[in-house]
Every structure is written in C-alpha cells, then in structure tokens.
C-alpha positions as CSV (number, residue, x, y, z in Angstrom):
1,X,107.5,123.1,55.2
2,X,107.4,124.8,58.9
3,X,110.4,126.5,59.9
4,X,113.0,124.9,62.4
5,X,113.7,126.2,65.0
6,X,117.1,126.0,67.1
7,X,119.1,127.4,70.1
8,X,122.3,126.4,71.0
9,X,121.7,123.2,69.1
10,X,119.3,121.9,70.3
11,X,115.1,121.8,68.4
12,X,112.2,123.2,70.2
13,X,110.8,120.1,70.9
14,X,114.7,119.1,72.6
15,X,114.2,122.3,74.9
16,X,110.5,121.9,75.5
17,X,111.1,118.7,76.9
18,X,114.2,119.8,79.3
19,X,111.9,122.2,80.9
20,X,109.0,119.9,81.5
21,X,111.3,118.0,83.5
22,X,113.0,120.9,85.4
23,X,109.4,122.2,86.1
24,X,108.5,118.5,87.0
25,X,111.1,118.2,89.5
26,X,110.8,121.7,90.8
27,X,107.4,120.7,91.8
28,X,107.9,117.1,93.2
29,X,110.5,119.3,95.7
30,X,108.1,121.7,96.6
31,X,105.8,119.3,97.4
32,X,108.2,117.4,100.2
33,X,109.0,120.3,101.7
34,X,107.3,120.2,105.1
35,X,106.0,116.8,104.3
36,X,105.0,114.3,107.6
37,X,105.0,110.7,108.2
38,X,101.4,110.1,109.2
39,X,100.7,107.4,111.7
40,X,97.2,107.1,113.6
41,X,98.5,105.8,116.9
42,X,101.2,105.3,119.2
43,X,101.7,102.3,118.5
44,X,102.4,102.5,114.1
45,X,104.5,105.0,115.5
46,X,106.5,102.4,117.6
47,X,106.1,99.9,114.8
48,X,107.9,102.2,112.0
49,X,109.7,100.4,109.6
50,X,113.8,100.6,109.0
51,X,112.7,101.9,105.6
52,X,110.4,105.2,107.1
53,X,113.4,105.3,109.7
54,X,115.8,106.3,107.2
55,X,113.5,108.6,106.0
56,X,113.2,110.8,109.1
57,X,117.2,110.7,109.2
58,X,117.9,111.8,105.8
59,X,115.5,114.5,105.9
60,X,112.7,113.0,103.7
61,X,110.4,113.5,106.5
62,X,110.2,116.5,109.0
63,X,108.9,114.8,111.4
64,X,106.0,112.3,112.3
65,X,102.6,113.6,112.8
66,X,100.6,111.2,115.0
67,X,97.1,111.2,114.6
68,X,95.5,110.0,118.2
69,X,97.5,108.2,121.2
70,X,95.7,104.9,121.7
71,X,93.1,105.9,118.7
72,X,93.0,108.1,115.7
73,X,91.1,111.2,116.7
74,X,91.4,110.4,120.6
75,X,93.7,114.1,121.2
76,X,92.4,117.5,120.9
77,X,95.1,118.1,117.6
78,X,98.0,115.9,115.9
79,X,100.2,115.6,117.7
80,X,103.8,116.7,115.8
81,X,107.4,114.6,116.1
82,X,110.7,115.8,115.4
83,X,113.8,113.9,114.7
84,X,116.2,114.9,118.2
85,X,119.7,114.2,119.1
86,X,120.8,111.0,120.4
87,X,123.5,111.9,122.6
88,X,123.0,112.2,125.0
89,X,121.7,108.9,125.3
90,X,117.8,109.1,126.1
91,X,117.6,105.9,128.1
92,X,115.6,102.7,127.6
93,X,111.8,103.4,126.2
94,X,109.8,103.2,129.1
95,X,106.3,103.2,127.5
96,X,105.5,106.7,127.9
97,X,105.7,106.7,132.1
98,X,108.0,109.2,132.6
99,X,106.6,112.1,134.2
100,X,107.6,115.6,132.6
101,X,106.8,118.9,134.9
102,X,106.5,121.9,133.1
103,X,106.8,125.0,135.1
C-alpha cells in the first residue's frame, strides 16, 4: 500500500487538481491581455454585432484591429481602434468624409 498523502485536508490528487485550474485560468488571462477584434474591412467594422460591442466596452477587447479599408491588405499596416469617450457627442457617422488636418 502507497502512502497517503495530505495537507490541510485535502489528497494530492485534491491539490493537484486545484492548481491545474489556477494555472489554467492564469493562462486563459494572459492570453486576453492585449487581445483585438479582427475585422478585414471597414465595412465588418461597421457591421459589428451588439455581442462584440459589449466586448469592446467591458474590456474584453482593446480595441479593433482592421485589416484593410475597402479590402483586406489594401493599407500599408493594420490599422488599430480604440474604444473613445462619447461625450462629447461625436456627431452623426458621416462615412469617413470628414477631413482631419494634422499640423
């Protein structure tokens, strides 16, 4: 007969597993950290669902990373989204027309 182990109580097996699941958890954290929403176009990116929404504003998400504008691939490098303030109010989507001068 194999000798039992014990501490605090609890078998080997009992502590084994409680730190298979604290190492399991500690890893699905560290890998969301600095996690994206990918989306290949503009337009997914318009199209997000209430679902990936929530996401961004809960801190799931960083941000979106947007693969191309009109096409995946069509800009030099993703292009990175952050979640910003609404207030003040940004105004109506216009499309992408608004002109920004950078100085």
């Amino acid at each position: 007969m194999s000798p039992r182990y014990s501490l605090n109580g609890c078998s080997f097996s009992q502590i084994a597993a409680s730190i298979y699941l604290l190492l399991r958890y500690a890893l699905k954290e560290k890998n969301m950290e600095n996690q994206f929403l990918i989306k290949n176009t503009m337009t997914d990116m318009r199209a997000l669902s209430a679902t990936e929404i929530t996401a961004l504003q809960n801190g799931t998400y960083d941000g979106v990373e947007l693969l191309g504008y009109y096409e995946k691939g069509d800009t030099a490098a993703p292009i990175i989204y952050y979640l910003a303030p609404i207030s003040p109010d940004p105004g109506a989507d216009d499309g992408g027309r608004q002109e920004v001068h950078l100085r």
